[in-house]
N, C-alpha and C positions, 0 to 999 in steps of 0.2 A: 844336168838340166832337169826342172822339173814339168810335168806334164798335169793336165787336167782333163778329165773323162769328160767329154763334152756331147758325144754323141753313140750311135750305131748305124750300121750300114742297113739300108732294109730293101737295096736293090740294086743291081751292079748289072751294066748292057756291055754283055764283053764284046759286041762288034763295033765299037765306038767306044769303049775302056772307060764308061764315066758309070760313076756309084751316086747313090741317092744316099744321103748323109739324116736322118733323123736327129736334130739336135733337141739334147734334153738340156741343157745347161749350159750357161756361157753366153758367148759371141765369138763370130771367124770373121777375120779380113783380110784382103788380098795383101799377100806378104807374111803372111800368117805359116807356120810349119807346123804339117797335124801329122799323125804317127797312127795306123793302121796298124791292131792286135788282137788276134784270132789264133785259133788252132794250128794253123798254119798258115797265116799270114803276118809279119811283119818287118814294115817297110813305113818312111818318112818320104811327106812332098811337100815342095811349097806349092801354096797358093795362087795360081794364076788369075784364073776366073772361075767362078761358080754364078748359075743360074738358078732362078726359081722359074717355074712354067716357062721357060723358055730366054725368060728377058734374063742380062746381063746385071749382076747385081754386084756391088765393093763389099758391101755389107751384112753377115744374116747376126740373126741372135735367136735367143731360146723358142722352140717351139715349130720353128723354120725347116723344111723339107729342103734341100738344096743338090744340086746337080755339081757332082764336079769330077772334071776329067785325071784319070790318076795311071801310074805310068807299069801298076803291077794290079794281077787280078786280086779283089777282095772277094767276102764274100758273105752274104746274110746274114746276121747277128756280130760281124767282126766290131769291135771297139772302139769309136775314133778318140783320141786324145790331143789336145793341144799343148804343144811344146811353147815353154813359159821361158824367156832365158833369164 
């Protein structure tokens, strides 16, 4: 399977387990499989929902800050990549 570096992590609230995704490239949508890789992090989820400022969004694309719940801790500069099949 190949992957595409899409983004970084630039803020994870481990009491509610959701990361703030800084995307630099691309686009994510719901159904979408991203892959979390760090030092010591990694780990693949699908795509449920993600939010921006709060509101529920299907959609982001480059440039987009995005909130989404993930089901292992990340952690600040981790790598997100999108799984391409």
């Amino acid at each position: 399977m190949k992957e595409q570096e899409i983004g970084y992590i630039s803020n994870y609230f481990k009491n509610i387990k959701v990361a703030i995704i800084e995307l630099t490239k691309g686009s994510l949508e719901t159904g979408d499989t991203v892959h979390f890789k760090g030092n010591t992090t990694d780990f693949k989820v699908t795509v449920d929902s993600m939010q921006i400022e709060h509101e529920q969004v299907e959609k982001v694309k480059k440039n987009d800050s995005l909130g989404l719940k993930v089901s292992e801790k990340v952690r600040k500069s981790d790598k997100v990549f999108k799984v391409i099949d």
